[in-house]
Phi, psi and omega in degrees: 000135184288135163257133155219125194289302169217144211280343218279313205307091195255125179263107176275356165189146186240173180186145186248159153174133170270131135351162153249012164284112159259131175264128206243165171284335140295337172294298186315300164343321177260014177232010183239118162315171176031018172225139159264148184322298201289324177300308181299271209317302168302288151310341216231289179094007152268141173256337163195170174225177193246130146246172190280146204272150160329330169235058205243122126265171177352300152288324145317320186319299189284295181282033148269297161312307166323315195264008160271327210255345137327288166327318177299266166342335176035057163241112207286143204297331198283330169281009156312142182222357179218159187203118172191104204254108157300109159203149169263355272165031189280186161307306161220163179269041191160114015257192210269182180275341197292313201289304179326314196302301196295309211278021159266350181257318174092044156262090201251020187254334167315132159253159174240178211162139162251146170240127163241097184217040184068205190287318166306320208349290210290318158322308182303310159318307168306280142035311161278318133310312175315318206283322172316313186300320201282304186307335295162002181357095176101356191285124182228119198280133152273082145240149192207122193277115180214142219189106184282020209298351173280344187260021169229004182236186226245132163306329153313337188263093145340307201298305170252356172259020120325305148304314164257167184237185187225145149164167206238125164255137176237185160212169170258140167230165164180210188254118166336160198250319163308346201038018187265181197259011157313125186073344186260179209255088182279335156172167188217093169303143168203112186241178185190130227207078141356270207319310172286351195289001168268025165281320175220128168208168158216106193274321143253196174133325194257178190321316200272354189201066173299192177293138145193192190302327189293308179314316185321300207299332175265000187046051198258337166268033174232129176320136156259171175162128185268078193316293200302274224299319168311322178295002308138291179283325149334284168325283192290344177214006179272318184314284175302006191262291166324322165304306192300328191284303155337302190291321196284359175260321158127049152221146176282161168320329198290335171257043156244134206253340175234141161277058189246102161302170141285173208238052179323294119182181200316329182279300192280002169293295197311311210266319190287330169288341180276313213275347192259007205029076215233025195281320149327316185280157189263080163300132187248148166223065183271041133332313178284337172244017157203033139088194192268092214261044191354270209250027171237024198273291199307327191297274178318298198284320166298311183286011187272301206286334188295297228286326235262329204038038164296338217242127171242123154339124182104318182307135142277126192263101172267134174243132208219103153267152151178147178162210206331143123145339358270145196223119187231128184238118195221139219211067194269165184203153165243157181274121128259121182331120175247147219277130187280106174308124193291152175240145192288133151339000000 
C-alpha cells in the first residue's frame, strides 16, 4: 500500500527554458588547460552546455520557464498564492529571485521565496509548496529551479569548469483536478550532512569572507568541489536515501518507471541508478546537451521527458536533488499527464 501524506496535492504543469548559446566541448577545450573535446566527453558524458547571454540572469532565466509552464497549466500568473524559486546563482543577494520573478509576471498576490540549497534546491522546494498545499487548501505554487553556474566557476580548474551549464525548470503544484492521487507528490524526503560540507563551496561573497581584493585573488567567488570525494559520498549515501523513501511508500526500486536526477553528469548518474537499482527504469539525461544546471537539472529534465510524451498516465516517478550542503532531496510521484495548451505557430 502506497502511503501519501496528501494525494490531492499535484503537479499541472512543467516548463523549461535553455539559453540559446550552445557551448561545445570544443569551445571549452580552448579556455580549459589540459582538456580536451574527447576528454570532456568521455569523463563527463557531456557534449555541449547552454550559457546565459550577457544580459540574461537568473531571474531571466526563471520567467521564461515559468511562463511555459503557466501556459501549460492555463493559469493566469495573478492567481499564483506561492513563487518559490530554488537557486544558489540568484540576481542579487537582496532582494530575493523569487521577488524579481513576480514582478516580471505582475503576480503580486504571490508571496515569494528562495531555497538555497544548491543541486537539491528544486526538490527541496516542492516540498515546501507540498507543505503550503496542505496548510493551504487549494493553494497554487510556482516553483522553479534556475542557475547561472557559467558565471562562477574557474577555466582553470579542469575538474568543475567542464561541467556546468545555465537554465531555469519550473512546475505548477495545486490540488488534483479529481481530487484522486493521479499526478500526485506521493512523498518528499530531504536529508543534509553539515559535517561535510567542504566538499562543494563558494567561499566567499558572504558575511564570513565578504568581496574583496584578497577574495578575487584567491578565487574564492568561483565553485570549488572535491570530485572523487563527492563521488564517493554520492554513491555511498543517496542510493539508501532513495531505497528508503520508497520502502516508506511501499515500493521497491524495481517498481519505478522514470528515474529524473540531477544532472550531475552522465557517469555518476548512470552508476547512481544502477547502484540504487533503478535498472528498469528510464533514466533521462539531457545531461548531455546541456551540462550540469543545479537547481534547474531536475525541473529542466522533467518538462524534457513530459513535452516529449515519455510520462505515461500511472507511471511512478522518482525525482533525485543532491549536491553542496552535502544534500539529498528525493521526491516520488505517480504521474499524470498534464494536458498541453495548444500554441501559436
Amino acid at each position: 500500500m502506497n502511503r501519501s501524506p496528501n494525494p490531492a496535492v499535484a503537479v499541472l504543469a512543467t516548463g523549461s527554458y535553455l539559453p540559446e548559446r550552445v557551448v561545445t566541448n570544443e569551445e571549452i577545450a580552448q579556455r580549459v588547460p589540459g582538456a580536451s573535446a574527447e576528454w570532456i566527453e568521455r569523463k563527463t558524458g557531456i557534449r555541449s552546455r547552454r550559457y546565459a547571454a550577457p544580459g540574461e540572469a537568473a531571474s531571466d532565466l526563471a520567467v521564461h520557464a515559468a511562463l511555459a509552464a503557466l501556459d501549460q497549466a492555463n493559469v493566469p500568473a495573478d492567481r499564483l498564492d506561492y513563487i518559490i524559486v530554488a537557486t544558489t546563482t540568484g540576481d542579487q543577494p537582496v532582494p530575493a529571485t523569487a521577488v524579481l520573478v513576480q514582478r516580471a509576471l505582475s503576480a503580486y498576490r504571490a508571496a515569494c521565496l528562495d531555497i538555497n540549497s544548491a543541486c537539491s534546491g528544486f526538490v527541496t522546494a516542492l516540498s515546501v509548496a507540498q507543505a503550503y498545499a496542505v496548510l493551504r487548501p487549494g493553494a497554487t505554487s510556482l516553483v522553479i529551479g534556475a542557475d547561472v553556474w557559467s558565471r562562477f566557476v574557474d577555466f582553470g580548474d579542469r575538474a568543475t569548469s567542464v561541467l556546468f551549464g545555465d537554465g531555469a525548470g519550473a512546475v505548477v503544484i495545486g490540488a488534483a483536478s479529481d481530487g484522486t492521487d493521479e499526478g500526485s507528490l506521493i512523498d518528499i524526503d530531504i536529508t543534509c550532512r553539515g559535517d561535510v560540507h567542504e566538499l562543494i563551496s563558494l567561499p566567499a561573497g558572504g558575511s564570513r569572507q565578504p568581496p574583496s581584493a584578497r577574495t578575487l585573488a584567491e578565487g574564492g567567488h568561483s565553485l570549488h568541489m572535491q570530485g572523487r570525494a563527492v563521488r564517493e559520498f554520492v554513491l555511498g549515501n543517496v542510493p539508501a536515501h532513495l531505497v528508503s523513501l520508497l520502502k516508506r511508500c511501499g515500493y521497491e526500486p524495481s517498481d519505478v518507471h522514470h528515474f529524473v536526477p540531477h544532472q550531475a553528469n552522465a557517469r555518476l548518474v548512470t552508476e547512481l541508478a544502477e547502484v540504487t537499482g533503478l535498472a528498469a527504469a528510464t533514466t533521462h539525461l539531457p545531461v548531455r546537451y546541456c551540462g550540469n544546471i543545479g537547481a534547474a537539472s531536475v525541473p529542466v529534465a522533467l518538462d524534457i521527458a513530459h513535452r516529449a510524451e515519455a510520462l505515461r498516465d500511472g507511471d511512478l516517478v522518482l525525482l533525485a536533488g543532491f549536491g553542496a550542503g552535502m544534500a539529498s532531496a528525493a521526491a516520488l510521484l505517480r504521474w499524470a499527464a498534464p494536458v498541453l495548451q495548444d500554441r501559436p505557430s
